[in-house]
N, C-alpha and C positions, 0 to 999 in steps of 0.2 A: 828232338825238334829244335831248328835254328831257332834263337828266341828273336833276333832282331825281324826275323821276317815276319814274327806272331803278332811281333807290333804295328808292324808296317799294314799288313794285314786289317788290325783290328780296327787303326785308326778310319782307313779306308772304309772298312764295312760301315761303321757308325757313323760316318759322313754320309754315307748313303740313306742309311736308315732316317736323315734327318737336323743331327745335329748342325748346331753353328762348329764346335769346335769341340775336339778328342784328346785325348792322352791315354797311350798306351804304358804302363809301367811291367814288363816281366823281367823275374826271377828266376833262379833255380840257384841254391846253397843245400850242402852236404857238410853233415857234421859227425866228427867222430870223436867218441867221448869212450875215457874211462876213466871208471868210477872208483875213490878207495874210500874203505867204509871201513872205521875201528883199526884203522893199520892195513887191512886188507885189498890185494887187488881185485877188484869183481873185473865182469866180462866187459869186452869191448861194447861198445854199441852204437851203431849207427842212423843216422836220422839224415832220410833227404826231405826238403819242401819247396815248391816250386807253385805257381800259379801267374795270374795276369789281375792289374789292378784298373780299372779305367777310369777316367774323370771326364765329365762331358758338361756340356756347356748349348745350353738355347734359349734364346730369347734373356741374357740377365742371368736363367737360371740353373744353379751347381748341382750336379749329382755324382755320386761317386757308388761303383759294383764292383764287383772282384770274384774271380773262382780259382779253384786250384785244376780245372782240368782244360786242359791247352788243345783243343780237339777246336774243328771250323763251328762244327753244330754248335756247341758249347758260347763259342763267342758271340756266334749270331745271336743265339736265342736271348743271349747276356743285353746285347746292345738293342734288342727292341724292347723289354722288360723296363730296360733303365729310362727309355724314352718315355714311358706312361709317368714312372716316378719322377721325371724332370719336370713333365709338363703340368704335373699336380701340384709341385713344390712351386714356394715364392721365389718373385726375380730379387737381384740381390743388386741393388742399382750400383754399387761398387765395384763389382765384377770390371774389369777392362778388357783384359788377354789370357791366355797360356803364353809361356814365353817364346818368343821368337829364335830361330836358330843362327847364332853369331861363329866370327868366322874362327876362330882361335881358343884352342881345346889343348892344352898342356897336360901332359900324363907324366903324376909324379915317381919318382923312382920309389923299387922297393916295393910295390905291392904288389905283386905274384910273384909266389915262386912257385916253381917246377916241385921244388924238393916237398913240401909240404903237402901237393897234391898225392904223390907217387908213394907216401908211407905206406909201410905195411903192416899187420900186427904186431909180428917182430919187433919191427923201429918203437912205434907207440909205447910196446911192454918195456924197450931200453931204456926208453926216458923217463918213463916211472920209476922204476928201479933204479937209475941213474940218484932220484930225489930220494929215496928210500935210505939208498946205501951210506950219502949224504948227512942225511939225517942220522942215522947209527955211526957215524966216523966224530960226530960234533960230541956226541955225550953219550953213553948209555943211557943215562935218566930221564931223556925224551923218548916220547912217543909219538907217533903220528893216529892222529883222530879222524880225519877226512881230510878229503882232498877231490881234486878233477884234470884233466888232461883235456883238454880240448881241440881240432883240426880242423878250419873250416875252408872250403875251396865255394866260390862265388863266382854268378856274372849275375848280370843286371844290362835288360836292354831299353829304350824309353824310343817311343816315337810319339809326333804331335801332327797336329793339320795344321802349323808354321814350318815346315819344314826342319825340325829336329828326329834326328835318326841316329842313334847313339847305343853303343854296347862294349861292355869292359869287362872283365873279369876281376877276382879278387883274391885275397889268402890272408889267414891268418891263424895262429896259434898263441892256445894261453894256459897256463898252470895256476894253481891257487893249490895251499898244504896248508891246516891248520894242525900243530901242535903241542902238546902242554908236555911240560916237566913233574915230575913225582920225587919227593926225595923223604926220607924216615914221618910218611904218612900225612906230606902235605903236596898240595899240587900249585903250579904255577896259573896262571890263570892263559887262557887259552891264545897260543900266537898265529897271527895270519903271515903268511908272505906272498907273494906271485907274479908271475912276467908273464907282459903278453907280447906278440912279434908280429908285425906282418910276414916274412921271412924264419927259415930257420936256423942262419948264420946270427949267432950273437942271443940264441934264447937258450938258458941255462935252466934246467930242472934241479938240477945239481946246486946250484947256487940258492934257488931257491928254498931245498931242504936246509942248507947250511944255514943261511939267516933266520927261517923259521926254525930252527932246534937253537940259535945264540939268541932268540928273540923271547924264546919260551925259558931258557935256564937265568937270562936278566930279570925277570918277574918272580922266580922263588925268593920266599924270606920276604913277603912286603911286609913296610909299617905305615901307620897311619900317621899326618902332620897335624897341626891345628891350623885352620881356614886362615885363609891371606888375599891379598889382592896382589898379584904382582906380576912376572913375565912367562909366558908359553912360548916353547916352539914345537910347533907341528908337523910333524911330518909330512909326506908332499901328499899321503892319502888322506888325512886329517885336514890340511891345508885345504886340497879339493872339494871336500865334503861341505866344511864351515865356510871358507872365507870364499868358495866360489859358485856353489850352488844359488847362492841370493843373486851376483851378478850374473852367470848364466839366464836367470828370472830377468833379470832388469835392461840387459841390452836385448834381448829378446823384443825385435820390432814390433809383434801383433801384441804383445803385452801393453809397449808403449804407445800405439793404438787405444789398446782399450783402457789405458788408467790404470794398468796392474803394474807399473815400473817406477819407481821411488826417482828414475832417472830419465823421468820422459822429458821434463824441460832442460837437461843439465848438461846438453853437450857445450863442452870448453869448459867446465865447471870443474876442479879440483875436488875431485870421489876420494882418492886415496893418496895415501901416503905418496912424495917422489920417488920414492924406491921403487913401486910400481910400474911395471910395463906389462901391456897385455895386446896380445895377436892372436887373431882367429887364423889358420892357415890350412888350407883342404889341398894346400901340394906339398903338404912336409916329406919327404923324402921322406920314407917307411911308415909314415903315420898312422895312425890307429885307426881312422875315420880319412885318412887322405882317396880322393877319386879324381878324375879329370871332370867329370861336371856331379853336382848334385841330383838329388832327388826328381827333380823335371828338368834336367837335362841343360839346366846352368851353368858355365864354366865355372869351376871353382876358382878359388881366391885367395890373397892373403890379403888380411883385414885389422889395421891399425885402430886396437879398441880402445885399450888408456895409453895415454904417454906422459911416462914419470908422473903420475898421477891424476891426469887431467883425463878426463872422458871426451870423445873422439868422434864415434862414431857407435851404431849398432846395427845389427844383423835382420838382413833382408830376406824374403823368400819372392819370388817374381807379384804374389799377389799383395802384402804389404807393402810390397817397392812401388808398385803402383796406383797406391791409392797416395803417396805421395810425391807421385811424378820421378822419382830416384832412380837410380838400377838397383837390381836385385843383387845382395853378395856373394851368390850360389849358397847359399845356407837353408835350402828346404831339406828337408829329411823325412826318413820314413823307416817305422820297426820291420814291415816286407809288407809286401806287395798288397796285402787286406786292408792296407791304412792310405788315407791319402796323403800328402805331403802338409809337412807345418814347419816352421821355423827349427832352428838346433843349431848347435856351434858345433863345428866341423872339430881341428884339432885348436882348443884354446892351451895358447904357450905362455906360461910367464916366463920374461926373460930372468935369467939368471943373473943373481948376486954376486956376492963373495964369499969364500972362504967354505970350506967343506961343513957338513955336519957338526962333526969334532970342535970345528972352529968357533960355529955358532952358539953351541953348548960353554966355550972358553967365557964369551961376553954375559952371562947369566950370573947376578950378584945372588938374584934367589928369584924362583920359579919354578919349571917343572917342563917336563918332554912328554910329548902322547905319541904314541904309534899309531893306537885304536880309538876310535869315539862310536860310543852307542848312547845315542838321543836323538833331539829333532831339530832339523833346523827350518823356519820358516823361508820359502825363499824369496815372497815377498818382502817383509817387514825384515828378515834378516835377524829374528831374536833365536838366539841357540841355549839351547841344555841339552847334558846327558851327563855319560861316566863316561871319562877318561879311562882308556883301558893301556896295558903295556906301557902305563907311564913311569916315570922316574922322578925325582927329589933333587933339585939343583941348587947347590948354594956355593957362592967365590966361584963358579967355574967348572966346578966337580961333580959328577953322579955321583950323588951321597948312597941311595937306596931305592929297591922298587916301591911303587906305593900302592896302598890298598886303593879297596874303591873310590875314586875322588868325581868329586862332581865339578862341571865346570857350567860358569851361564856369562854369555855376554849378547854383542849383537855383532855379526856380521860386518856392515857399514862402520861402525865406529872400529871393528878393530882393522881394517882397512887402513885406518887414518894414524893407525897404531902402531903399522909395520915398522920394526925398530931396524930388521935387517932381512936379505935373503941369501939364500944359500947359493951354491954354486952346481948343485950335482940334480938335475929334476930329472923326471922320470912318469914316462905313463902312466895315466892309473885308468880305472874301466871306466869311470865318466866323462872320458873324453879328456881330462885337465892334466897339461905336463905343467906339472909343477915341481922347486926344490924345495927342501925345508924352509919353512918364512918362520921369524921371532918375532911376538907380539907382547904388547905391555897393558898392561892394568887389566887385569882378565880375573874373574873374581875363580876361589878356586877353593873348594869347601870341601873338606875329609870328613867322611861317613867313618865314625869310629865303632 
């Protein structure tokens, strides 16, 4: 079934039925997964999900239905149902529009590819094994624990009663290996690695195995330090987790709406360190989350959030842009089609520093590297703990040793202000955040002996 006609369709009918105004949202994504479990490859497995999301609008007031079966009856019966629950439900005097449809729709490069849709079981089993062999070529003394292969082909079509009528398709692939080291009856503590691609020029499984089997033999032999206060650098997945999960919360327009953003009065205000530069951008050339419009059917954008440390601007979706008369910065988003649209950061990029990894690690008088972090961060308030996992012991410049369990606590915002340096080399992670290694100072850092 053409999906853009199911929208076109839909909106239609629920105009008729009544509404002031409609949004048609459909889907269809196919995913193919395989699984390894203890070292082993299990079976391929595939999972399709498709359905239609609708959001309607009368009198003031919001309702949102959704099904997964794309059939006329279905929709009909959908869009007179949702009428009774509209008209029960309270007006919502904020309400303005659905967005209107503008003239200019840029499609960034790099998200479909042919090759990703067209894999066979064959291709799949190659690039597991690809990571496996990998893995056996780094050390004997790793093993692989789990792991996933993932291949997903997409479209997405939206229609509204302003005239937006829009449909794209999508692709993407991604690998994830966890593996640990064993050597005369100890084990290393467990390493993660994994690429994800729109495309499948330039995604390595292979590579993948290799770092997670060098990531898991650096962690054998840890020791324990006595607690300090002094420098971190984190990794760009550690990096994303701590230092951007809070801001992800805080430029978040409906937050700053409701008083849940530490940075609702603070544009032009100095958030972070100079070294900081942050862009939201939904046309990055192969991006992980890059589209030609958002979630209802927005152009995407790129969007200047901190510059050299100063706070900028924050992320609109068409119904918070308009409760403060703004445009929206194409930044609605939605998990699929059963959800309605809410704010999210498309691809958030920190610009890149200097000097590689290696380099970063040079400028470390005494401190410590994490790969891994297991704990929490608040993303309001921005206070973090957990365990440093895959970290290492740095003093003069040197990996001295790997380190037992260390705990680490600080707060998001203040270490922001603490960025000593950034890297040169970032890299996707699955929260959306390209980020490269960043160095942070005074981070309190406590060895569990």
């Amino acid at each position: 079934m053409e999906l853009l006609g199911v929208a076109e369709k839909t909106v239609k009918r629920c105009e008729e039925v009544g509404f002031d105004e409609a949004e048609a949202y459909v889907q269809r994504r196919k995913n193919v997964e395989i699984v390894l479990e203890r070292g082993e490859i299990q079976s391929e497995r595939i999972k399709t999900r498709q359905g239609l999301g609708i959001r309607l609008i009368k009198d003031k007031k919001v309702g949102f239905a959704h099904t997964s079966v794309l059939k006329e009856e279905t929709v009909d019966k959908l869009c007179k149902e949702a009428l009774g629950l509209v008209n029960a439900s309270i007006s919502n005097p904020e309400w303005i529009s659905l967005p209107t449809k503008k003239c200019c729709y840029r499609k960034p490069s790099g998200i479909y590819d042919e090759d990703i849709e067209v894999l066979g079981s064959g291709d799949f089993l190659s690039l597991v094994i690809e990571a496996c062999d990998a893995v056996e070529e780094v050390d004997k003394r790793v093993h692989i624990d789990d792991g996933k292969l993932v291949a997903s082909t997409f479209e997405v079509a939206i229609a509204n009663s302003h005239g937006i009528s829009l449909r794209e398709r999508g692709t993407a692939i991604s690998f994830f290996l966890v593996c640990i080291a064993r050597e005369n009856g100890s084990a290393s503590s467990f390493a993660y690695e994994y690429d994800i691609s729109r495309t499948l020029k330039g995604f390595s499984p292979g590579r993948v195995g290799e770092l997670a089997a060098k990531k898991a033999l650096a962690s054998l032999n840890p020791k324990s330090i006595e607690s300090f206060e002094g420098e971190v650098l984190l990794s760009p997945d550690v990096a994303a987790e701590i230092l951007f999960t809070p801001v992800i919360n805080s430029i978040n327009a409906d937050n700053v709406q409701r008083g849940r953003s530490v940075w609702a009065d603070r544009i032009n205000w100095e958030v972070a360190s100079s070294n900081l530069s942050l862009i939201d951008d939904g046309l990055l050339p192969n991006g992980i989350n890059s589209f030609p419009f958002d979630a209802e059917g927005v152009p995407s954008q790129r969007t200047l959030i901190i510059d050299k440390g100063v706070l900028k601007a924050f992320i609109y979706d068409s119904y918070t842009a308009n409760k403060e008369g703004v445009e929206s910065t194409g930044n609605a988003s939605r998990s699929d089609y059963s959800t309605p649209p809410s704010v999210s950061i498309s691809n958030l990029i920190v610009e890149e520093g200097r000097g590689k990894f290696e380099d970063l690690i040079q400028d470390v008088e005494r401190g410590i590297v994490i790969n891994r972090f297991s704990g929490n961060v608040n993303p309001q308030s921005g206070d973090f703990s957990g365990l440093a996992k895959q970290a290492s012991y740095i003093e003069n410049g040197e990996v001295k040793f790997p380190l037992k369990e260390t705990m680490i606590s600080g707060n998001s915002f203040t270490a922001l202000k603490n960025i000593i340096d950034i890297g040169e080399e970032k890299r996707a992670t699955f929260t959306g955040v390209y980020t490269p290694p960043i160095l942070i100072k005074d981070l309190k850092i406590v060895s569990k002996h």
